[in-house]
Biotite code that builds the C-alpha atoms (Angstrom):
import biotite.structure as struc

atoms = struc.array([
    struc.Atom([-178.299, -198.246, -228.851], chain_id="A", res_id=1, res_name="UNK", atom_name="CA", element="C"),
    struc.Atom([-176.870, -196.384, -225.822], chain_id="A", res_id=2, res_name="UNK", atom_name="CA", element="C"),
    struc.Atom([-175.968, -199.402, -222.724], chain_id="A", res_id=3, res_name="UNK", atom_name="CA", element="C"),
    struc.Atom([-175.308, -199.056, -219.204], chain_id="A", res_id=4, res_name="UNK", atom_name="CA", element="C"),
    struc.Atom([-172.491, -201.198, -217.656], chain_id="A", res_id=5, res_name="UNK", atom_name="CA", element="C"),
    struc.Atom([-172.514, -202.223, -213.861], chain_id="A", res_id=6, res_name="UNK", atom_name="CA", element="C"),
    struc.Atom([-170.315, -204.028, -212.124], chain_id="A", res_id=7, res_name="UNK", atom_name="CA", element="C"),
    struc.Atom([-170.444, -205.524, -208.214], chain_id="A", res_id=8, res_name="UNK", atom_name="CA", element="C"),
    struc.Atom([-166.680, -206.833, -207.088], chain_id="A", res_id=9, res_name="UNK", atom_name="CA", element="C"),
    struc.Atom([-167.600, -209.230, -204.859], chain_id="A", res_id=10, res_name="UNK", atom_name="CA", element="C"),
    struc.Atom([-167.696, -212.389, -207.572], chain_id="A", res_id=11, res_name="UNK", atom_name="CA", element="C"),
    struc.Atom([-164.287, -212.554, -209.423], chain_id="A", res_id=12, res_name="UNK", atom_name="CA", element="C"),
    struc.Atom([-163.898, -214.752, -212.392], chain_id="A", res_id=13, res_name="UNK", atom_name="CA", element="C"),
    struc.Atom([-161.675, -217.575, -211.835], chain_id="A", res_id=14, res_name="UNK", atom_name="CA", element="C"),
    struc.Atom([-159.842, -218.761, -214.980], chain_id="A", res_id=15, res_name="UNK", atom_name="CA", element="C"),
    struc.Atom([-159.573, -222.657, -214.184], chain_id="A", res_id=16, res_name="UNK", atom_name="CA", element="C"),
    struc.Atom([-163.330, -222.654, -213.659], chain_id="A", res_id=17, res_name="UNK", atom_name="CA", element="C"),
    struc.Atom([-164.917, -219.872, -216.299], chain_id="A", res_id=18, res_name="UNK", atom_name="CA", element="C"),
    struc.Atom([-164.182, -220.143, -219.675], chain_id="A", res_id=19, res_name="UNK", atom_name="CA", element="C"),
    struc.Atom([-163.026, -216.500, -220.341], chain_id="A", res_id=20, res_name="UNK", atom_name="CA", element="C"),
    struc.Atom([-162.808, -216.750, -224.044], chain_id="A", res_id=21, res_name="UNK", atom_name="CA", element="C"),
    struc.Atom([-167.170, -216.399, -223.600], chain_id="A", res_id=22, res_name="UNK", atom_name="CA", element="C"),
    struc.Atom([-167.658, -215.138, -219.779], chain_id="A", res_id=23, res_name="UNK", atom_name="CA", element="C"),
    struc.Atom([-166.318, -211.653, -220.238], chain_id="A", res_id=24, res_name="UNK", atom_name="CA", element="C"),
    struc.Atom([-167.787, -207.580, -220.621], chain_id="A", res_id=25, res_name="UNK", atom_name="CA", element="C"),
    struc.Atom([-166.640, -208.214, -224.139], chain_id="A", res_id=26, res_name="UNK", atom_name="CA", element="C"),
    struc.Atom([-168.799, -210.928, -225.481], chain_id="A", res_id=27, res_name="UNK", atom_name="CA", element="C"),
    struc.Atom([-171.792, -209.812, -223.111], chain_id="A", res_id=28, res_name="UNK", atom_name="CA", element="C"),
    struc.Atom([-171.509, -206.043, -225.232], chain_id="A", res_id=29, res_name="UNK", atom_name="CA", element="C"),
    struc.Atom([-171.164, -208.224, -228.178], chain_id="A", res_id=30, res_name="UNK", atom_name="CA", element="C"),
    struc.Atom([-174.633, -210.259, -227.374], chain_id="A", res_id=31, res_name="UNK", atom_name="CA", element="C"),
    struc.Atom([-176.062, -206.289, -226.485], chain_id="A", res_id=32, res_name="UNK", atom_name="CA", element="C"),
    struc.Atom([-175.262, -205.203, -229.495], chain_id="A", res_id=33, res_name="UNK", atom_name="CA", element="C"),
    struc.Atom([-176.922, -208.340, -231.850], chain_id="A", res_id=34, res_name="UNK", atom_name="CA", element="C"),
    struc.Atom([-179.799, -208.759, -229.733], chain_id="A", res_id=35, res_name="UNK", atom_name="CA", element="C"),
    struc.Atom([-180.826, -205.204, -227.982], chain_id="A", res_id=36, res_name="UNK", atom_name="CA", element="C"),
    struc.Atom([-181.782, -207.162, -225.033], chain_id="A", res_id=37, res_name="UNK", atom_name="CA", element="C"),
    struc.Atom([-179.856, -206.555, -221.783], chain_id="A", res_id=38, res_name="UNK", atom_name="CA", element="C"),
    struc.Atom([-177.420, -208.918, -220.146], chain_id="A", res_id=39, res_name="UNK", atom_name="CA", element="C"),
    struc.Atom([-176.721, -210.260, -217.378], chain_id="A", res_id=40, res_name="UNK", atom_name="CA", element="C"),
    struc.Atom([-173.630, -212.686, -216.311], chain_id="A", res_id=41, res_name="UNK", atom_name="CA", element="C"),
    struc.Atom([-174.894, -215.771, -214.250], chain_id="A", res_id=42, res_name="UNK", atom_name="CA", element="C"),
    struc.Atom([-173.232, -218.708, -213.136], chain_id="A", res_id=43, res_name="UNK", atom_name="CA", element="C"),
    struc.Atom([-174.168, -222.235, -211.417], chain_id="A", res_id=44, res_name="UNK", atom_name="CA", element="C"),
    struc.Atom([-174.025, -222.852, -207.863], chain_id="A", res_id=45, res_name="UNK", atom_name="CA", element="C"),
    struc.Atom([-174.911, -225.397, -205.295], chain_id="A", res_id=46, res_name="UNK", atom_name="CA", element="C"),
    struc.Atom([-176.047, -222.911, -202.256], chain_id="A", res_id=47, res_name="UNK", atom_name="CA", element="C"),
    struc.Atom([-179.008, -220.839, -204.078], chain_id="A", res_id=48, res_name="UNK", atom_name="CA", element="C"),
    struc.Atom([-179.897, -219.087, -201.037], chain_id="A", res_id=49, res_name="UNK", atom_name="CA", element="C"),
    struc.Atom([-176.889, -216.980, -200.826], chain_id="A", res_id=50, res_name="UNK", atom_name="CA", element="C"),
    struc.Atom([-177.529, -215.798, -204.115], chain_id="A", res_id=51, res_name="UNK", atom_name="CA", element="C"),
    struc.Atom([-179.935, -213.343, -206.403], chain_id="A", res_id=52, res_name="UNK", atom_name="CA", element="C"),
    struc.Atom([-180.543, -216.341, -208.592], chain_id="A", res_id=53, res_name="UNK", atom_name="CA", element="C"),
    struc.Atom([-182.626, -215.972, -211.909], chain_id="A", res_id=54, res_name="UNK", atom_name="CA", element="C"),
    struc.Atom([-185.965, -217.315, -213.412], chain_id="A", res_id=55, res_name="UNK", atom_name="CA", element="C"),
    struc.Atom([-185.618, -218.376, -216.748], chain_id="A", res_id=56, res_name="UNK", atom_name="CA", element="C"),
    struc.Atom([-188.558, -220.374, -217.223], chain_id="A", res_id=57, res_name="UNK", atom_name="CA", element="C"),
    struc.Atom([-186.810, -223.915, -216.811], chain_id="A", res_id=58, res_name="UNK", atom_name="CA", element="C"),
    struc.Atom([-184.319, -223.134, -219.952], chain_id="A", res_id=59, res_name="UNK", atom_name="CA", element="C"),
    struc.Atom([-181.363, -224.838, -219.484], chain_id="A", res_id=60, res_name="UNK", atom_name="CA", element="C"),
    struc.Atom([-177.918, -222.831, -219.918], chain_id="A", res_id=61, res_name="UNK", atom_name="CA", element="C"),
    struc.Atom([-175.376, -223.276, -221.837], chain_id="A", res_id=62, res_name="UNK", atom_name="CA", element="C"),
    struc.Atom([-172.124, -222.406, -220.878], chain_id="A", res_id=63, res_name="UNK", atom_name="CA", element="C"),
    struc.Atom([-171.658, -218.697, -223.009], chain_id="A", res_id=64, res_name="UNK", atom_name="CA", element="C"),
    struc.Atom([-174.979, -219.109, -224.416], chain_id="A", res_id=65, res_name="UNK", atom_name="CA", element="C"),
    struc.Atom([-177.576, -216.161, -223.876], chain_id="A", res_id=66, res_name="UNK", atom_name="CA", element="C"),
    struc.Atom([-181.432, -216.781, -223.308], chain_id="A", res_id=67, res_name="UNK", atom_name="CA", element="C"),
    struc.Atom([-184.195, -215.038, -221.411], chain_id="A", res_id=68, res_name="UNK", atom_name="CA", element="C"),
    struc.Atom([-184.745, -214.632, -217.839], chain_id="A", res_id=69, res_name="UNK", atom_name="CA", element="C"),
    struc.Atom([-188.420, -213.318, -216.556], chain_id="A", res_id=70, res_name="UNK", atom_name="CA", element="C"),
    struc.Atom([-187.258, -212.576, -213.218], chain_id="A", res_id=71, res_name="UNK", atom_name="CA", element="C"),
    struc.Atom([-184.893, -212.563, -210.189], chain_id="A", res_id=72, res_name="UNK", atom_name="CA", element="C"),
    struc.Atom([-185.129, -214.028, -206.394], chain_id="A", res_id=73, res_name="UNK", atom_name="CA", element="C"),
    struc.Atom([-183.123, -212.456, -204.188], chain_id="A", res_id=74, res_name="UNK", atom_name="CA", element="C"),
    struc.Atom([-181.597, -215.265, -201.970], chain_id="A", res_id=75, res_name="UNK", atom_name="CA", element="C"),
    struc.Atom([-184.278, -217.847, -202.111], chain_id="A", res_id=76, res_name="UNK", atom_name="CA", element="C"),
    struc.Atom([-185.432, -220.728, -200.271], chain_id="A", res_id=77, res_name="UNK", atom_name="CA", element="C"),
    struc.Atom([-183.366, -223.475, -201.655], chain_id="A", res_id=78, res_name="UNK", atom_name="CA", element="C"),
    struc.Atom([-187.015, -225.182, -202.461], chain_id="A", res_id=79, res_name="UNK", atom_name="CA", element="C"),
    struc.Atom([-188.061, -222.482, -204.122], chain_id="A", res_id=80, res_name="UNK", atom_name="CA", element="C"),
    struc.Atom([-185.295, -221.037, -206.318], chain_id="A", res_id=81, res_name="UNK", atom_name="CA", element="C"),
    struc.Atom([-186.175, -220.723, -209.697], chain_id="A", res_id=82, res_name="UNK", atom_name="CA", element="C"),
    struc.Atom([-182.765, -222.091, -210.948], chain_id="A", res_id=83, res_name="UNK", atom_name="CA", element="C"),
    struc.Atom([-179.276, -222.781, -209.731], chain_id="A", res_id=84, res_name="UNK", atom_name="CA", element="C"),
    struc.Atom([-178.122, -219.294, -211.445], chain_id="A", res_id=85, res_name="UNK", atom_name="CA", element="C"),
    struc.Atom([-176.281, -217.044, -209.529], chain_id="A", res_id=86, res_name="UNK", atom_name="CA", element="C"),
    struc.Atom([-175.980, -213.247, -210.956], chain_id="A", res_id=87, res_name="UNK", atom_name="CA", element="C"),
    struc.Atom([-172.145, -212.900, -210.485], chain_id="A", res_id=88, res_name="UNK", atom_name="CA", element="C"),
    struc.Atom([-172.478, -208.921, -210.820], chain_id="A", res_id=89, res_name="UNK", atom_name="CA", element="C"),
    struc.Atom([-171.642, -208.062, -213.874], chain_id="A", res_id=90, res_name="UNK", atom_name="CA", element="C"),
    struc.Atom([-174.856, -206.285, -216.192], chain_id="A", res_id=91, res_name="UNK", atom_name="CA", element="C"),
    struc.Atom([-174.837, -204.744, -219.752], chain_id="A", res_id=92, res_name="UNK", atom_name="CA", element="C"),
    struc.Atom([-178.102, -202.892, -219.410], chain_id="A", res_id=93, res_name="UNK", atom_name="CA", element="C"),
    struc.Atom([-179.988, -201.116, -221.939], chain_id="A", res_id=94, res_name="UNK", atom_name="CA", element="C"),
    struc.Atom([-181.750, -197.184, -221.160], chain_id="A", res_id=95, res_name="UNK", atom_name="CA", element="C"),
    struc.Atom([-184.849, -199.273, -220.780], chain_id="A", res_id=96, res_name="UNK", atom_name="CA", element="C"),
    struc.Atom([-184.208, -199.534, -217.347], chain_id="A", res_id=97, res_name="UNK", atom_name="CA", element="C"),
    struc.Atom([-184.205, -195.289, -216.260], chain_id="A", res_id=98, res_name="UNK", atom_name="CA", element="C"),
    struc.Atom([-187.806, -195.705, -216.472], chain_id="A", res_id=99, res_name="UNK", atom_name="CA", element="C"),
    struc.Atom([-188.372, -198.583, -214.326], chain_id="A", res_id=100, res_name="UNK", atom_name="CA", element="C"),
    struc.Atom([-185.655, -197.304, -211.897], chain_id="A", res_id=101, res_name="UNK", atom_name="CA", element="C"),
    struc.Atom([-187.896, -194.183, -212.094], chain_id="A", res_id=102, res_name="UNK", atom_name="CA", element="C"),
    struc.Atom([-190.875, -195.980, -210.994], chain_id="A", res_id=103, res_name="UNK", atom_name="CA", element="C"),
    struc.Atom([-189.230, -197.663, -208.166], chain_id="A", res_id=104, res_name="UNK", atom_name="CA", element="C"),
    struc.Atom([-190.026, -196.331, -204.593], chain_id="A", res_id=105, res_name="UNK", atom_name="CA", element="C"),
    struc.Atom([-187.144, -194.455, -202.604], chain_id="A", res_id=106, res_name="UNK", atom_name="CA", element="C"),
    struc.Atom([-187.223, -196.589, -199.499], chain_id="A", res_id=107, res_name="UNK", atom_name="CA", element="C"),
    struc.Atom([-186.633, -199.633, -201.887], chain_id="A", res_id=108, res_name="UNK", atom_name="CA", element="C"),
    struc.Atom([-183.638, -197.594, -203.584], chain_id="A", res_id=109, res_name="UNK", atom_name="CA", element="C"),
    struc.Atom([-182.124, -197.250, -200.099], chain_id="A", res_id=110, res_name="UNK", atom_name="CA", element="C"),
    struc.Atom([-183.447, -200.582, -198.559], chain_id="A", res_id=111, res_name="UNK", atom_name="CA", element="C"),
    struc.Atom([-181.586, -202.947, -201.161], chain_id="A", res_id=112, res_name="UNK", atom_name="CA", element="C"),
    struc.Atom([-177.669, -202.771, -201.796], chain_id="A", res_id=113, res_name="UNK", atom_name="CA", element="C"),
    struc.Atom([-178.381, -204.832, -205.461], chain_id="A", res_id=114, res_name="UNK", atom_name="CA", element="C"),
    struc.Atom([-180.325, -203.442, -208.204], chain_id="A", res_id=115, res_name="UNK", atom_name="CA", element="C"),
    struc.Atom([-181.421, -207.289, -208.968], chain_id="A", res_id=116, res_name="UNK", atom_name="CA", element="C"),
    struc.Atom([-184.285, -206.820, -207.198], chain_id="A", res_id=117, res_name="UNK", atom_name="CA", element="C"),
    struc.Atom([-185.217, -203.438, -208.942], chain_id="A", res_id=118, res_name="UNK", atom_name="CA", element="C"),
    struc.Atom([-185.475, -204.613, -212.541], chain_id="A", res_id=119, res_name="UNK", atom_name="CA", element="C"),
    struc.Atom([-187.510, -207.867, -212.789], chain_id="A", res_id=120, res_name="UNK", atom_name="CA", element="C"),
])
C-alpha cells in the first residue's frame, strides 16, 4: 500500500521524555504497514488549547500503543478538548486522503497552515 509521510518541525522529540525505541517514523511505518490505517504521532500535554489535539472516543493511550481517533480540534477550549493529545507533526498517511484533500475547499487549503484540520 503506497503511504504519504509529513512532517511539521516545530515539535522535536526529546529523548529523556519520549521513549524513542516506540515514538519514531520507523515503528509508525511499521503500524502502517500491519494495520493499513494511517498514523498519526500524538503526545500528552497539560495546555490543550495550544494544540490540534485528537478525539479518540475516551480510549486511553498507551505509551507506543496505536488506536483510533474520529477526529481533530484545532486548539480547543481547554473545557472542551476531546483529550489531552497533542499531534506533534509527524503523519504516515495512506492515498486515502488525495480524495478528501480533493474535496476540500481552496480558501480552507490557504486559510489553515496544518492539514489536521483537513482530514477528520
Amino acid at each position: 500500500m503506497n503511504l504519504w509521510l509529513l512532517f511539521w518541525p516545530d515539535v522535536i522529540l526529546d529523548e529523556y521524555e519520549s521513549d524513542l525505541s516506540q515514538d519514531n517514523l520507523a515503528e509508525m511505518i511499521r503500524r502502517f504497514d500491519e494495520t493499513g490505517h494511517s498514523q498519526i504521532m500524538v503526545e500528552p500535554v497539560a495546555d490543550v488549547t495550544a494544540y490540534g489535539v485528537v478525539d479518540c472516543k475516551g480510549v486511553e493511550l498507551a505509551p507506543g500503543e496505536s488506536v483510533p481517533m474520529v477526529g481533530v480540534v484545532e486548539k480547543p477550549k481547554a473545557d472542551v478538548a476531546p483529550s489531552n493529545l497533542a499531534i506533534v507533526g509527524r503523519y504516515v498517511l495512506s492515498a486515502d486522503i488525495w480524495p478528501l484533500l480533493a474535496k476540500t475547499p481552496p480558501e480552507l487549503v490557504m486559510k489553515f497552515s496544518s492539514p489536521t484540520q483537513l482530514i477528520c
